[in-house]
C-alpha positions as CSV (number, residue, x, y, z in Angstrom):
1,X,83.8,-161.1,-260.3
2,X,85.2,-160.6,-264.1
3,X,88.1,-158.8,-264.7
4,X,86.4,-156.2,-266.4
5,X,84.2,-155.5,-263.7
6,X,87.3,-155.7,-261.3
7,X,88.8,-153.0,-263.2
8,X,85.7,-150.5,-262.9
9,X,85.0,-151.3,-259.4
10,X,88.7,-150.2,-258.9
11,X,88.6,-147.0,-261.0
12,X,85.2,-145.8,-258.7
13,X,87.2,-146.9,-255.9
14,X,89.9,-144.3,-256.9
15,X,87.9,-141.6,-257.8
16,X,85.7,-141.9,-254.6
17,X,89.2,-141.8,-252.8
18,X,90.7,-139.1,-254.5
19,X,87.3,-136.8,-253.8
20,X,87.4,-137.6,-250.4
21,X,91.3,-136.5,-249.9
22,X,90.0,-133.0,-251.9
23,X,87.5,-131.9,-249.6
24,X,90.0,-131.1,-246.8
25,X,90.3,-127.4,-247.5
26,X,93.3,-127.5,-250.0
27,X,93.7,-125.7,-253.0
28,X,92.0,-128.3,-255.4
29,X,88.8,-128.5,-253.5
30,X,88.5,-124.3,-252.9
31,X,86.3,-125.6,-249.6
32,X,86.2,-124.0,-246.3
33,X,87.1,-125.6,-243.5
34,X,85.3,-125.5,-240.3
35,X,87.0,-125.5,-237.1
36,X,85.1,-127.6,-234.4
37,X,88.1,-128.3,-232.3
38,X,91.8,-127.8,-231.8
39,X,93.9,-130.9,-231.8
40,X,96.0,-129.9,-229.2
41,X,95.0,-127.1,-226.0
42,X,96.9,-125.9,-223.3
43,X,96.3,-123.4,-220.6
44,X,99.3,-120.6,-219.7
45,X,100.6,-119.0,-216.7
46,X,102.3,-115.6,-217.7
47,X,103.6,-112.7,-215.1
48,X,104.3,-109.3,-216.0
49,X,107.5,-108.1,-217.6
50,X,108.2,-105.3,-214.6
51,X,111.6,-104.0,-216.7
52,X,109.2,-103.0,-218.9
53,X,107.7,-99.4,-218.1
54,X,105.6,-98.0,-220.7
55,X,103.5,-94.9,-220.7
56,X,100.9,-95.9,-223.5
57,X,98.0,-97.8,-224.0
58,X,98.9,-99.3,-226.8
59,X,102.0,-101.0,-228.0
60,X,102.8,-103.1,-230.9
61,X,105.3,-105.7,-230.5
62,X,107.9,-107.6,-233.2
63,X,110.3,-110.4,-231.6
64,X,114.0,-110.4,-233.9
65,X,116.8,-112.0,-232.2
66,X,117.3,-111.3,-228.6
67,X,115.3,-107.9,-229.5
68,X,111.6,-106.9,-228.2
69,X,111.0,-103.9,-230.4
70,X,108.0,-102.1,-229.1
71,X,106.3,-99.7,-231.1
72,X,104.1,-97.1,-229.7
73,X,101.5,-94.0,-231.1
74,X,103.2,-91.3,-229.1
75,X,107.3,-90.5,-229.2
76,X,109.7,-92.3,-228.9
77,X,107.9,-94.4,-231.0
78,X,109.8,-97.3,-231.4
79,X,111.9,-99.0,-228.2
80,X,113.8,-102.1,-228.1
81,X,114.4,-104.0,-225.2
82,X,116.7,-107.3,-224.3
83,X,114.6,-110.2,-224.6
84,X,117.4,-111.4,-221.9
85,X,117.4,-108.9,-219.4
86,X,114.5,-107.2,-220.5
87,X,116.9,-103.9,-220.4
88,X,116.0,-101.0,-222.4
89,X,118.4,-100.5,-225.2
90,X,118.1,-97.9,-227.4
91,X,114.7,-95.9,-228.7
92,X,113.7,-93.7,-231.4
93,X,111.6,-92.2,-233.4
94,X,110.8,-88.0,-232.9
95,X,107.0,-86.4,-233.8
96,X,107.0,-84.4,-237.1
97,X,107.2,-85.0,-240.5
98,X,110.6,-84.0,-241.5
99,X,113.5,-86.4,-241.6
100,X,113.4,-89.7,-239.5
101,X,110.4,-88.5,-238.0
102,X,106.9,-90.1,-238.0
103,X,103.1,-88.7,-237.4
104,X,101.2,-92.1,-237.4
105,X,103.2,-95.0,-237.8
106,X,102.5,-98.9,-238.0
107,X,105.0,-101.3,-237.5
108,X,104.7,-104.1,-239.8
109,X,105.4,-107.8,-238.9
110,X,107.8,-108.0,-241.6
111,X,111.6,-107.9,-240.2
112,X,114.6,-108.7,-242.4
113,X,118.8,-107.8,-242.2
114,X,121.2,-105.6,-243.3
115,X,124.1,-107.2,-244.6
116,X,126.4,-103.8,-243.9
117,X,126.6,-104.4,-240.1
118,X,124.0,-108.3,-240.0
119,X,121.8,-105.9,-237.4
120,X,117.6,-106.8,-237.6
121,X,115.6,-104.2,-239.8
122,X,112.2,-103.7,-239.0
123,X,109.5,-101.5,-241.1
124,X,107.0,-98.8,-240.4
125,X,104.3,-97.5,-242.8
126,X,103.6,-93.7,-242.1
127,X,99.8,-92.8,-243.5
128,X,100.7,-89.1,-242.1
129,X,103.5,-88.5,-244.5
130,X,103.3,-91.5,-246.7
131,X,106.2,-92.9,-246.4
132,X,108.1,-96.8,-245.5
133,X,110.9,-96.6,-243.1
134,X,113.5,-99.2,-242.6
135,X,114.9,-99.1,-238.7
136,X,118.4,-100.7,-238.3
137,X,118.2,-102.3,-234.5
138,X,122.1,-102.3,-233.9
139,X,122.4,-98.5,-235.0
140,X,119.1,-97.7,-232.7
141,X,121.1,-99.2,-229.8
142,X,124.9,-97.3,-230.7
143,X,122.9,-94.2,-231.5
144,X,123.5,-93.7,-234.4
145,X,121.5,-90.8,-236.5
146,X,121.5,-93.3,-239.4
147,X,119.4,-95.7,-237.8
148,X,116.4,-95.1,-239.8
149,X,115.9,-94.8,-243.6
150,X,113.1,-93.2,-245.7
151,X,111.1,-93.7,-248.7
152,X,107.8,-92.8,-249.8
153,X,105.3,-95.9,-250.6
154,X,104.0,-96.2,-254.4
155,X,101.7,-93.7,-256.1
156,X,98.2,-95.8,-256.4
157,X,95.3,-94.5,-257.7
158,X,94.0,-94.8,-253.8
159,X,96.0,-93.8,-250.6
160,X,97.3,-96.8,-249.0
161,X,95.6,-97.1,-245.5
162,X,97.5,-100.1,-244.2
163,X,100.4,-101.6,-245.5
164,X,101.2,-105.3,-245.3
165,X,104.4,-106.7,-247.0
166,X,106.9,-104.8,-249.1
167,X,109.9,-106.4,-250.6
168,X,111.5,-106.0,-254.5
169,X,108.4,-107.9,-256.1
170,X,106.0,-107.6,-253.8
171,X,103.7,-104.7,-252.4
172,X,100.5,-105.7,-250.4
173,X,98.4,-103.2,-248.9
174,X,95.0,-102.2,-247.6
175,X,93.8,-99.0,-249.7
176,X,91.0,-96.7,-248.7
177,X,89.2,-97.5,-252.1
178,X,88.9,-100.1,-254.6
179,X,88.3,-103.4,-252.4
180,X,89.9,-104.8,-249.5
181,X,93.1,-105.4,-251.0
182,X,95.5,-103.6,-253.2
183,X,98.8,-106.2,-254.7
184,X,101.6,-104.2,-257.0
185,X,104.0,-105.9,-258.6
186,X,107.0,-104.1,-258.3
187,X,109.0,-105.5,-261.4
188,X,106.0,-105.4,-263.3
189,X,104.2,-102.4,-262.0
190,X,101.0,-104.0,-262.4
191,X,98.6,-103.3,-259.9
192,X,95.4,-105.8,-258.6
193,X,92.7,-104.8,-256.4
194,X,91.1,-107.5,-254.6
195,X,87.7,-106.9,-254.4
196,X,85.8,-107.4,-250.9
197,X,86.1,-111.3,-250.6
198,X,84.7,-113.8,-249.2
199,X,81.2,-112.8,-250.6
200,X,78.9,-112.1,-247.6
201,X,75.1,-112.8,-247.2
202,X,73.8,-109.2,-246.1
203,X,74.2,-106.5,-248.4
204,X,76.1,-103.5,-247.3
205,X,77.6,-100.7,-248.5
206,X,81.4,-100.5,-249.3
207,X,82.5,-98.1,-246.4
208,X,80.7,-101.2,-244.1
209,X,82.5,-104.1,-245.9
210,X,85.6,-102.4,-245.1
211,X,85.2,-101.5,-241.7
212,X,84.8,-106.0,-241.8
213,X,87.2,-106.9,-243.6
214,X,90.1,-104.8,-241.7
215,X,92.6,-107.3,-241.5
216,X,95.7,-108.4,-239.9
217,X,97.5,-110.0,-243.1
218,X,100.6,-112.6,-243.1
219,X,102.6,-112.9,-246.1
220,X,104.4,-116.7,-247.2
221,X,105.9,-116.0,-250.4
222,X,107.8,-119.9,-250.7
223,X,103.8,-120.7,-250.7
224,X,102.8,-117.9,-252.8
225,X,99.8,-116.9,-250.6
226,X,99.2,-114.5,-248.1
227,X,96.5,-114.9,-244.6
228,X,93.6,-111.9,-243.5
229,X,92.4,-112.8,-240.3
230,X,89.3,-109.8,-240.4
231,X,88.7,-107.8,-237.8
232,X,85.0,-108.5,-237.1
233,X,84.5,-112.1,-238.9
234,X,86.6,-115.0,-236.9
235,X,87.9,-116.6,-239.2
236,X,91.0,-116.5,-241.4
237,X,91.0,-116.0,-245.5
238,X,93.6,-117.3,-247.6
239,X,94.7,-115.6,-250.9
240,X,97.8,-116.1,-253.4
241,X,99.8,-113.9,-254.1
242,X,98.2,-112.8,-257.5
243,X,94.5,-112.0,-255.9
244,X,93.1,-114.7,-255.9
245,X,91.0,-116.0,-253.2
246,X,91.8,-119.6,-252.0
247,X,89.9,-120.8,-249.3
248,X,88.3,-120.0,-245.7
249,X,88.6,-121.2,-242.1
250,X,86.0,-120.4,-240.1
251,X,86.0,-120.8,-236.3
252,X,82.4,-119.0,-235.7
253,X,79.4,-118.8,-238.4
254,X,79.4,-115.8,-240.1
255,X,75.5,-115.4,-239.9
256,X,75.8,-115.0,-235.8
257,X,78.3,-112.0,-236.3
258,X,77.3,-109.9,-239.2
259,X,74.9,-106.7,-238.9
260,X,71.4,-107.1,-239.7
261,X,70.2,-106.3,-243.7
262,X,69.9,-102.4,-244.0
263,X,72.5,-101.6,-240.9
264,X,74.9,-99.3,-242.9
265,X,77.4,-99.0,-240.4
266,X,78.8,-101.0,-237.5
267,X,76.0,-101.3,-234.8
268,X,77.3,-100.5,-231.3
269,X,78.7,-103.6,-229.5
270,X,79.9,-105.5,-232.6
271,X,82.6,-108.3,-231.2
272,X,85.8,-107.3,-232.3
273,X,87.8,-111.2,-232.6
274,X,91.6,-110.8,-234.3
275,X,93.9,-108.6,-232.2
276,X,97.2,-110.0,-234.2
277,X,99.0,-112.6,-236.8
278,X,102.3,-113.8,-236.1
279,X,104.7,-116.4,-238.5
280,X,106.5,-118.8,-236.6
281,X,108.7,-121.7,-238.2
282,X,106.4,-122.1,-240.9
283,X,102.8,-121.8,-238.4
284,X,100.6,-118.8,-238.2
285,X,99.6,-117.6,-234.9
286,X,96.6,-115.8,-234.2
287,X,95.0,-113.8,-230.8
288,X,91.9,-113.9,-229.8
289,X,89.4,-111.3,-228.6
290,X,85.6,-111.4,-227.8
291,X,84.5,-114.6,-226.6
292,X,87.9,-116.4,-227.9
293,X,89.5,-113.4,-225.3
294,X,92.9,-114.6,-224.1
295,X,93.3,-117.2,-226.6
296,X,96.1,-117.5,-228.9
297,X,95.3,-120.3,-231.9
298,X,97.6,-121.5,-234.5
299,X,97.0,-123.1,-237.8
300,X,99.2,-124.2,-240.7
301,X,99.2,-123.0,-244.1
302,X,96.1,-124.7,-245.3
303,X,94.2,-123.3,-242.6
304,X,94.3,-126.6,-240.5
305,X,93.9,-125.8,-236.7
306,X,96.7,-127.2,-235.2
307,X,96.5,-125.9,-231.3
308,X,94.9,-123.3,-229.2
309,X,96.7,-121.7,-225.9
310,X,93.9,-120.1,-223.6
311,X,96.2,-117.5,-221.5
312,X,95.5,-117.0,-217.6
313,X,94.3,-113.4,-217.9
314,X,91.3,-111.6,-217.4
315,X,91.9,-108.7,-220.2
316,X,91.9,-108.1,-224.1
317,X,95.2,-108.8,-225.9
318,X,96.7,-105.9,-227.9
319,X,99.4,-106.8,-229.5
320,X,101.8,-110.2,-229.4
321,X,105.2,-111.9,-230.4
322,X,106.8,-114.9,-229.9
323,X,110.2,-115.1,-228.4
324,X,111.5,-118.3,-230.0
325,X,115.0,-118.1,-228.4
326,X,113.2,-118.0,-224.8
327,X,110.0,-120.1,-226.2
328,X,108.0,-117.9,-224.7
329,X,104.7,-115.2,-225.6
330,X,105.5,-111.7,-225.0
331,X,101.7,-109.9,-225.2
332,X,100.3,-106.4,-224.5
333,X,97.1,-106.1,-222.6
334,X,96.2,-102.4,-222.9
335,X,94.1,-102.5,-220.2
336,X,96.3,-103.5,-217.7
337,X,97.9,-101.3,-215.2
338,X,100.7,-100.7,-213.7
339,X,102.1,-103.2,-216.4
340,X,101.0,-104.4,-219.8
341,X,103.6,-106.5,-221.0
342,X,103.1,-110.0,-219.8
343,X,105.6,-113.0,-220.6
344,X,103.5,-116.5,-221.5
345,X,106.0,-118.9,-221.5
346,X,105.4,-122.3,-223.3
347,X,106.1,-125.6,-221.9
């Protein structure tokens, strides 16, 4: 073989190489990637937390520290508990919509500190009154009537239904018009609604396409994107942090799960799949509902599956955390009684 034709079987050789290491679901390629197995399964034992006496339903859960911080929809709202002892600290959180009170609050997954006294801060959106608080753990547990600070979200030309991330440049939430997303900049105040993305095959009206694209939304800002795992499509869609949609990983085909053409609304026994998305060392976690029920999957950053845990239960998970002192699931199955908080713990 000449040297010339050395040299271009060499070039095609790199090329054809290169194409092949792009069609993995990065950000070059902008391809999907289908999940047809886990890498790595296991099956968990968990018992119930019996400490743990709540009168609800329905509870959402943050792991900080040694602290289980439950959040509930009817007062106290917000209890933390010892992740050690599983003893009930300190709670707050009163009905009304005066100071330090809430009327329908949502704890967010976001947690952070305060340097004044190095105590966990978690935060709540209130759609009743409008307004982000910050909860101070340590001044929940002295009692202290500081423990909670106020302020009211950002003025958007739609009311924020859902919010996702808040921080000094950043302000992601779900508004009730204008798409499925809604991204301010708070330096900036620049404002980007992300229309109702990934593109689906049956047309539907906008009220539908929201109802679908409900999300539970992650937020990795040293990778400048952000995770929606929707409500009624199982999969996960990746975005960065300016609105732009990345990529897709799609665990069931979305033709076997959307409503028929002309269906306007959810039709009655549509499979609900995401319960929750968690962030652990750099790995998003995600529970499982409908035929995935009792599952809890994790996947990296590209949207790689990485492992699937199928929990011993016979009930829908609620809400989850991950206790990575104790290395252990703490999940909420609303369904169960006497006790719904149930301790997975990993091997």
């Amino acid at each position: 073989m000449s040297s010339k034709l050395k040299t271009c079987f060499c070039l095609l050789l790199s090329v054809f190489i290169f194409a092949s290491c792009s069609s993995s679901g990065s950000d070059a390629s902008n391809q999907d990637i289908i999940v047809k197995e886990f890498p790595k399964t296991a099956i968990l034992s968990g018992k119930p937390a019996k400490e743990i006496m709540l009168t609800t339903t329905w509870a959402n859960l943050v792991v900080v520290d040694t602290f289980l911080v439950i959040q509930k929809r009817e007062a106290p709202f917000i209890k933390v508990y010892s992740t050690n002892s599983h003893q009930l600290l300190g709670e707050t959180g009163t009905q009304g919509s005066g100071p330090n009170e809430f009327e329908m609050p949502d704890m967010l997954k976001q947690t952070s500190y305060d340097k004044e006294n190095n105590s966990p801060v978690i935060r709540l959106y209130d759609i009743g009154t409008n307004r982000i608080s910050k909860v101070n753990i340590l001044k929940v547990i002295e009692g202290n009537d500081n423990a909670i600070t106020q302020e009211r979200a950002p003025d958007l030309s739609s009311v924020t239904v859902t919010l996702h991330h808040i921080d000094d440049s950043l302000f992601l939430a779900n508004p009730e018009t204008g798409g499925r997303f809604v991204i301010l900049n708070s330096s900036t105040k620049d404002t980007t609604y992300i229309p109702f993305i990934p593109e689906l095959d049956v047309e539907m009206k906008d009220y539908t396409k929201s109802s679908i694209f409900q999300s539970f939304v992650l937020v990795n800002k040293k990778k400048n994107r952000f995770v929606a795992a929707p409500m009624f499509l199982n999969e996960l869609n990746f975005f960065d942090l300016q609105g732009n949609y990345i990529h897709s990983t799609i665990i069931s085909p979305r033709e076997n799960l959307l409503p028929p053409p002309g269906i306007q609304a959810l039709p009655t026994g549509i499979k609900r799949y995401a319960s929750s998305l968690v962030e652990v060392e750099n790995k998003i976690y995600a529970s499982r509902r409908g035929p995935d029920e009792g599952k809890i999957q994790v996947f990296d950053w590209d949207g790689n599956p990485l492992e699937q845990y199928t929990l011993e239960a016979d009930s829908r998970i609620g809400s989850f955390a991950y206790d990575k002192i104790h290395n252990q699931f703490y999940v909420c199955f609303p369904d169960e009684e006497p006790y719904n908080i149930y301790t997975y713990p990993l091997n």
